[in-house]
C-alpha positions in Angstrom: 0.0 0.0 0.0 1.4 3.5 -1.4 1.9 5.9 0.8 -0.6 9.2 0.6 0.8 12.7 -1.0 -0.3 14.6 2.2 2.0 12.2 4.1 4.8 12.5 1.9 4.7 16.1 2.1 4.2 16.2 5.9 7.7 14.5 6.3 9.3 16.8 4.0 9.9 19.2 7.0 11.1 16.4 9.3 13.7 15.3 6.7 15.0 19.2 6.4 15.1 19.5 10.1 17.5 16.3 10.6 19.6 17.0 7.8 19.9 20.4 9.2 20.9 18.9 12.6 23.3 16.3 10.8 25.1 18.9 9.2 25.2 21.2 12.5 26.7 18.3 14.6 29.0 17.2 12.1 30.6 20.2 11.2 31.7 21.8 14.2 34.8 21.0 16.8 34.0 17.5 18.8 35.5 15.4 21.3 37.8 12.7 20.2 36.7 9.6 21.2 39.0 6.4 20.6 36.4 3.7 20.5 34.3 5.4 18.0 37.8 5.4 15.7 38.6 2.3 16.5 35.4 0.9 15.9 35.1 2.6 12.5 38.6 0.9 11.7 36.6 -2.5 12.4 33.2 -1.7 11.1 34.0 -0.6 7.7 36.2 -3.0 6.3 34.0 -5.4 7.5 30.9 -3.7 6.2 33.4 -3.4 2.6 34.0 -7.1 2.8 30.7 -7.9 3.0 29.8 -5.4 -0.1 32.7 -6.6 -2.4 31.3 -10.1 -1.5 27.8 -9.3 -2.8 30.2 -8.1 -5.9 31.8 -10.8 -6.7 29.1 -12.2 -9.1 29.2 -8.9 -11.6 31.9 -7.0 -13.3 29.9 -4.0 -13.3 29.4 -4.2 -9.9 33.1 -4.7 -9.1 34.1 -2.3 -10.9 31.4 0.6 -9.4 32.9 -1.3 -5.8 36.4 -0.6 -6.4 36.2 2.9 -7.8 33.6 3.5 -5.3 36.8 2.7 -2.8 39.4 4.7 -4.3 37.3 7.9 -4.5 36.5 7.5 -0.7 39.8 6.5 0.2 41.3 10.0 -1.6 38.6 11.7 -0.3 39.3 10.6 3.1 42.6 10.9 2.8 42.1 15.1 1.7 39.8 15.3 4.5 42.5 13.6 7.2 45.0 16.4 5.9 42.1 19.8 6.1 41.0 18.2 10.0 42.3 20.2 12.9 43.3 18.6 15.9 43.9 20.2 19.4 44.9 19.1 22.9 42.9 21.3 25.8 43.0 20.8 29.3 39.3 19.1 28.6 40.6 16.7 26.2 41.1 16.0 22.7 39.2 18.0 19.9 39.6 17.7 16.3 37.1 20.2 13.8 36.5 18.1 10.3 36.5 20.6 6.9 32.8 22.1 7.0 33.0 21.9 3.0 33.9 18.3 2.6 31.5 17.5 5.4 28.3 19.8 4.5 29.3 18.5 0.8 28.5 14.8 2.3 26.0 15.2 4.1 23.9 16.8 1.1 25.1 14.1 -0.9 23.3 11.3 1.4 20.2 13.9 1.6 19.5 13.6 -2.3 20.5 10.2 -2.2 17.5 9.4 -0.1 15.4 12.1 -1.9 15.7 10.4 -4.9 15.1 6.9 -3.8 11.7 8.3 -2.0 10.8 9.6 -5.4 11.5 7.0 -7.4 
């Protein structure tokens, strides 16, 4: 059963307000914490694994996969070098680049825009 218009359009301000708060939290200085990093280190790859797995049956799909992984790797790379990190007497802070990270963050937005439309 399809969703009614008048609900569609009643989530449209929902969806702005969390992408708004997405890019808010993400973009400014935050705490350094090393479990999230470390668990990033763990999760992805796996996650990656998983995905390249899925792959392995099309060459399209491997192909999409690995340049998929190269573009993220030099963009995470370019972001690593534009992220400032300081040492306070409260802790450890580091501010990601507000470009690469707004630039992201719209990214997933129309991504899921344009899955809802479709």
């Amino acid at each position: 059963m399809a969703a009614p218009s008048w609900f569609l359009f009643a989530l449209i301000p929902l969806a702005l307000w969390r992408i708004y708060a997405r890019i808010r939290r993400n973009i400014g200085r935050q705490r350094s914490r090393a479990w999230r990093h470390w668990c990033g280190v763990v999760v992805f790859p796996l996650i990656a694994l998983m995905l390249a797995r899925a792959a392995f049956s099309s060459a399209l799909a491997e192909a999409a996969l690995g340049c998929g992984f190269a573009g993220g790797a030099v963009l995470a790379m370019r972001a690593l070098q534009l992220t400032r990190f300081e040492r306070t007497a409260e802790g450890f802070f580091f501010t990601p680049n507000a470009y690469i990270g707004v630039g992201l963050s719209l990214l997933l937005a129309s991504r899921v825009l344009y899955r809802v439309a479709q």
